[in-house]
N, C-alpha and C positions, 0 to 999 in steps of 0.2 A: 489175329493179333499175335506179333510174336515181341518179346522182352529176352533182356538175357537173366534176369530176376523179377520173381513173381510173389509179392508178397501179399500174402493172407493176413489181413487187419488193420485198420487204420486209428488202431490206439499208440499209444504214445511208443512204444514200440517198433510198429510195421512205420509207423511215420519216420522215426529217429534214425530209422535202418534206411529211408527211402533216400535221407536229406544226406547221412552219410555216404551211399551209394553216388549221389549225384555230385556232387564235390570229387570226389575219385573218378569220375567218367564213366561210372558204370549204369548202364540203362537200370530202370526196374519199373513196374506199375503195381499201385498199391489197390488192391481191390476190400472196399470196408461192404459190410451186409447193412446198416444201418445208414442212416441218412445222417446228412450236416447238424442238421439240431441235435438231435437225438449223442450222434458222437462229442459234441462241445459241451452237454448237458450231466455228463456221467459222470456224477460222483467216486470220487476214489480215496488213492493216498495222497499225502499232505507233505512229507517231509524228505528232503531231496539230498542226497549224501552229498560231500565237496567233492569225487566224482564223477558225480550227473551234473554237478552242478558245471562243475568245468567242461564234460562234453556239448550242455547246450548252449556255453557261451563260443565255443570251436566252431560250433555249426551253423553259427549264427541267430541262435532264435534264445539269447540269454537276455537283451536290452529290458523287455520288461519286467521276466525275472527281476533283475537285478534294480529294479528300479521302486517294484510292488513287495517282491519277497520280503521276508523277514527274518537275517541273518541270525541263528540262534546258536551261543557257544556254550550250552550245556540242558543239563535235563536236573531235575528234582528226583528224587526216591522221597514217599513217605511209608511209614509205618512203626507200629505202636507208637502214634505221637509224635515221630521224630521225623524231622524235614533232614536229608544229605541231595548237597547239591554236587553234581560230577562237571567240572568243571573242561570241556573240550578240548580247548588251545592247549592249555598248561597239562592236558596228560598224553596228546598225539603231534606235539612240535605244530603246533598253530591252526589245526583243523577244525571244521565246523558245518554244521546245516542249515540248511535255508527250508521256511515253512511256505512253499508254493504249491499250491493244490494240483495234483492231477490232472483238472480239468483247466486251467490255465495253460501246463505245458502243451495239452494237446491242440489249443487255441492259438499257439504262439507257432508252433510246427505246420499244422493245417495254412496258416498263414501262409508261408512260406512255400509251403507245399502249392499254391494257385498262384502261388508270383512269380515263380521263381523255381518250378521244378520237376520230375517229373509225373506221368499219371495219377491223378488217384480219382477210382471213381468210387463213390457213395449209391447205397441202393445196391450193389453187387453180391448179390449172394450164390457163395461158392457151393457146389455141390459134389462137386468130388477132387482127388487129387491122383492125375494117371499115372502110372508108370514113374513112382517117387523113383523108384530103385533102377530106373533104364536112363540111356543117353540123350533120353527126351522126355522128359515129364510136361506135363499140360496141367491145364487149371481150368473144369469146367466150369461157366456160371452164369449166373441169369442176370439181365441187368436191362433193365427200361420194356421190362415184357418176353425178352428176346435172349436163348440159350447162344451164349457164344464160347470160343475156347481159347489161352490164351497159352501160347507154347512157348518154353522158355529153358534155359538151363540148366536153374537152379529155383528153389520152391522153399522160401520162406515162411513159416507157420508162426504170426506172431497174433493167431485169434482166440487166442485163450483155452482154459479148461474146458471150457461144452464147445470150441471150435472144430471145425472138418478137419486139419493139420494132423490132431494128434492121434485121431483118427484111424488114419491113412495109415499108421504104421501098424504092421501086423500085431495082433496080441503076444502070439509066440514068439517073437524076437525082441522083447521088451519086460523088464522089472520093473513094477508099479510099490514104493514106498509110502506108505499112508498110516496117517492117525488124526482122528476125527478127536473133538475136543469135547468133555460133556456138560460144557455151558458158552454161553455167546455172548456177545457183544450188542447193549442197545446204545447206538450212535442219535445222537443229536444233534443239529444246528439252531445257534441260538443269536438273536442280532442282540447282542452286547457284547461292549469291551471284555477282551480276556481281565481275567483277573492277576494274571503272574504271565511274565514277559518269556517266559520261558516253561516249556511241557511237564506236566505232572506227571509221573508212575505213583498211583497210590495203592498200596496193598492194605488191607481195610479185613476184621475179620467175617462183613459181613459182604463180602467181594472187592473183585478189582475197580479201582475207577482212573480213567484218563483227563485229563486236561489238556487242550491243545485250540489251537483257531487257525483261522483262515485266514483273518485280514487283521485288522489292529478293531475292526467295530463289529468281527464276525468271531464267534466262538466252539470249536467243535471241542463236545464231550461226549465220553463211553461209560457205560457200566457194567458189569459182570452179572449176565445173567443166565437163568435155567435157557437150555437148547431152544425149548418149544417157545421161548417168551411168541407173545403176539404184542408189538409196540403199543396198539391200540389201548392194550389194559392200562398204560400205565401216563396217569394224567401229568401233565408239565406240572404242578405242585409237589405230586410224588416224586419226579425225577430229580425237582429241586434238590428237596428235601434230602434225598439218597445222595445224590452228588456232595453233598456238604457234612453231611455224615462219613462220608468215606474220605473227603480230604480235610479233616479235622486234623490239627498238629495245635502242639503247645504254642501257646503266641495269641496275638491277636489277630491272623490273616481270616478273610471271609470272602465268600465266596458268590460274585457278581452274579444276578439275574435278569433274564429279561425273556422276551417275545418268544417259543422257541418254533421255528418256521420248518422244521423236517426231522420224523425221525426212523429210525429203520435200525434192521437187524441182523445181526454180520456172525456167522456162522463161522467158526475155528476150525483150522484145517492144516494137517502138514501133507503134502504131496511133491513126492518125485517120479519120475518116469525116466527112465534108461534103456538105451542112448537117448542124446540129443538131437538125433541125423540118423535115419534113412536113407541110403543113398544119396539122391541128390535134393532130399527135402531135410530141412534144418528147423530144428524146433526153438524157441526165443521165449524166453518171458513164462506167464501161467501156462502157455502150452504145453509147459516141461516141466513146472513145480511151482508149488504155490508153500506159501510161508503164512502164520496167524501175524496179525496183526501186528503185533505187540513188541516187532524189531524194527517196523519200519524199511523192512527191507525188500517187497512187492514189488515196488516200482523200479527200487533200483538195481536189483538183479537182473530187471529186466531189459535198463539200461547196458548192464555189461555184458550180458548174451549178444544182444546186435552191435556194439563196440566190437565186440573179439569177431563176430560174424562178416562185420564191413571188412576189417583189416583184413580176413582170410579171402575174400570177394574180391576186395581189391588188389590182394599180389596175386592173385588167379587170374586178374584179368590184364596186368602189368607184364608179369614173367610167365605165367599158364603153369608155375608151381601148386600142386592139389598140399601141400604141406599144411597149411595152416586148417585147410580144409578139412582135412583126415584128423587132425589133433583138436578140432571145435567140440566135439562134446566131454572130451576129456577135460580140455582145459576147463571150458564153463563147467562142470558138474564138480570140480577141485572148488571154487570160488561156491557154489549151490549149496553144497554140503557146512559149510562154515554158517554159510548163511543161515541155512535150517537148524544147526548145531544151536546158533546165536538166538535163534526167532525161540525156539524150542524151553532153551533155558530163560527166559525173561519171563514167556507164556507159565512156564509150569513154576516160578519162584514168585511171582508176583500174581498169583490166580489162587486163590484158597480152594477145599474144595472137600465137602463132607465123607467124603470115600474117602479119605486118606486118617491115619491115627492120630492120635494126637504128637507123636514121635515124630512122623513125616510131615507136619505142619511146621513144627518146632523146629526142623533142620532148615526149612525155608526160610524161614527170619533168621537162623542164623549166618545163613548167604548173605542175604542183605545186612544184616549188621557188619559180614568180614568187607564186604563194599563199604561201608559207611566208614570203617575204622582203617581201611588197610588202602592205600597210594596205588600198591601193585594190582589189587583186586578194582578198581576204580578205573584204572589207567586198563586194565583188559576190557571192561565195558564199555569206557570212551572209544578207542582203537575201533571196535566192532563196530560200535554204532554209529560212527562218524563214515565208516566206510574200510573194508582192507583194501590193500593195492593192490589193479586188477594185475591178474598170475598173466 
């Protein structure tokens, strides 16, 4: 098999990068290790910067977005009692997010991807990546029983933290930035109505809690808890209970319950890896860094790693200029670094957290009070959160 792009992963990434690719004329097959089900089934992130949102209306696969999503122009802060709402439009000149799940956009992509595009096979599990760094890189991998090899140009790594990609790149020629978080996140799905049309940050001093859904009759929530939680301990009455303890505010707002059908547990993590690129293997998405939770910015970082990677593919394969090519992991690691700056400050201002004084607690809420009281301080958190313009 030869391609002139070979891309590792068929998450919403390796997909976004496939469909970008094809529109510009350029060949690539997308090889995923999981099957069809299994990739339409994975739970992820939920909230889609204007952005992303505007690249998958370009490429075609925004119709249902745009039709199911759930346009949202700001977010809540709660704490000691006090509800501030950050208002989107009115602090970043009309900008806003859209609450579509993960696994939607990879359903909407995938779509498109068998109608309308090129390769992707399912089941293909990669085993190694040869010669990232030579004028021929290959992609072994097994697929329906049978070791095959698939020689190509260029070698996109869009299969995650535990993927073969990142791998592939030597240890020695790489700076690995990390900081493990020491408490997590217990996620829930619950089939009732959200309670508030728009996402809660609640800093609570007995943890953090989230407020956020999926659909208008699906509702995802978080709690802040110790590393080791095991979800099992903790019965849907308890999680009620805690849920409504942590977003208590003066007023009369109460907090909707119901059925709660999935829950699990989401380990906090900052991770970067430097460079982006190996040779002629290009790293995208968690391959290269990963962000906690808590900015919202997972998915769509990893929307702008293969944005800036199609454009550099695509004048490469236009004019045969390596320019863009050679500037890709700089440019993305400029845009990564904000991200994690952003991810980093939410996690550690909105996360209580018994190791620290009572001094270091105390400065925390007074962050959020300078957001609550201060245009300029509000208007820096909308900007970020809504998305920067990609560099």
């Amino acid at each position: 098999m030869r391609t002139t792009v070979g891309i590792v992963g068929g998450g919403p990434a390796g997909l976004l990068l496939a469909r970008l690719l094809h529109r510009a004329g350029v060949d690539c097959v997308v090889l995923e290790s999981r099957d069809h089900g299994y990739v339409e089934a994975r739970q992820r992130a939920g909230i889609l910067e204007q952005g992303t949102v505007d690249a998958l209306r370009a490429c075609g696969a925004g119709a249902r977005m745009d039709r199911e999503g759930l346009l949202h122009h700001g977010i809540e802060l709660r704490f000691e009692g006090r509800a501030h709402r950050v208002d989107f439009p009115a602090l970043t000149g009309g900008r806003s997010v859209m609450v579509y799940a993960q696994t939607e956009v990879v359903k909407d992509l995938i779509a498109l991807q068998l109608t309308d595009g090129p390769p992707l096979l399912f089941g293909a599990e990669v085993l190694a990546i040869e010669g990232p760094d030579s004028a021929a890189p290959a992609i072994r991998f097994r697929h329906e029983g049978r070791e095959q090899t698939l020689h190509c140009d260029f070698v996109a790594g869009c299969d995650g933290f535990h993927g073969v990609a990142r791998r592939a790149v030597p240890a020695r020629l790489t700076t690995v930035y990390e900081r493990v978080y020491p408490y997590s996140w217990l996620g829930v799905l619950a089939d009732v109505a959200p309670s508030c049309e728009e996402l809660i940050y609640a800093r609570h001093r007995r943890g953090f809690a989230l407020h956020s859904m999926r659909s208008p009759l699906v509702s995802r929530l978080y709690l802040q808890v110790a590393a080791d939680t095991d979800p099992a301990g903790w019965s849907d009455e308890r999680i009620w209970d805690e849920l409504s303890a942590r977003f208590a505010v003066d007023g009369d707002w109460a907090l909707e319950r119901g059925p709660i059908t999935a829950k699990s547990v989401t380990p906090m993590r900052s991770f970067v890896q430097e460079p982006m690129r190996h040779g002629r293997l290009f790293l995208a998405g968690d391959a290269a860094h990963i962000v906690p939770p808590t900015g919202a910015k997972g998915l769509n970082l990893a929307v702008t790693d293969v944005i800036t990677l199609a454009r550099a593919l695509a004048l490469h394969h236009e004019t045969g200029s390596t320019e863009l090519l050679d500037g890709y992991s700089e440019t993305c690691l400029r845009r990564v670094w904000q991200a994690e700056r952003f991810s980093y400050f939410m996690t550690d201002t909105l996360h209580p957290h018994p190791d620290r004084s009572p001094f270091e607690e105390r400065l925390r809420l007074a962050q959020l009070e300078r957001i609550a009281d201060s245009p300029t301080a509000s208007a820096e958190l909308a900007e970020n959160y809504v998305g920067l313009p990609l560099i």
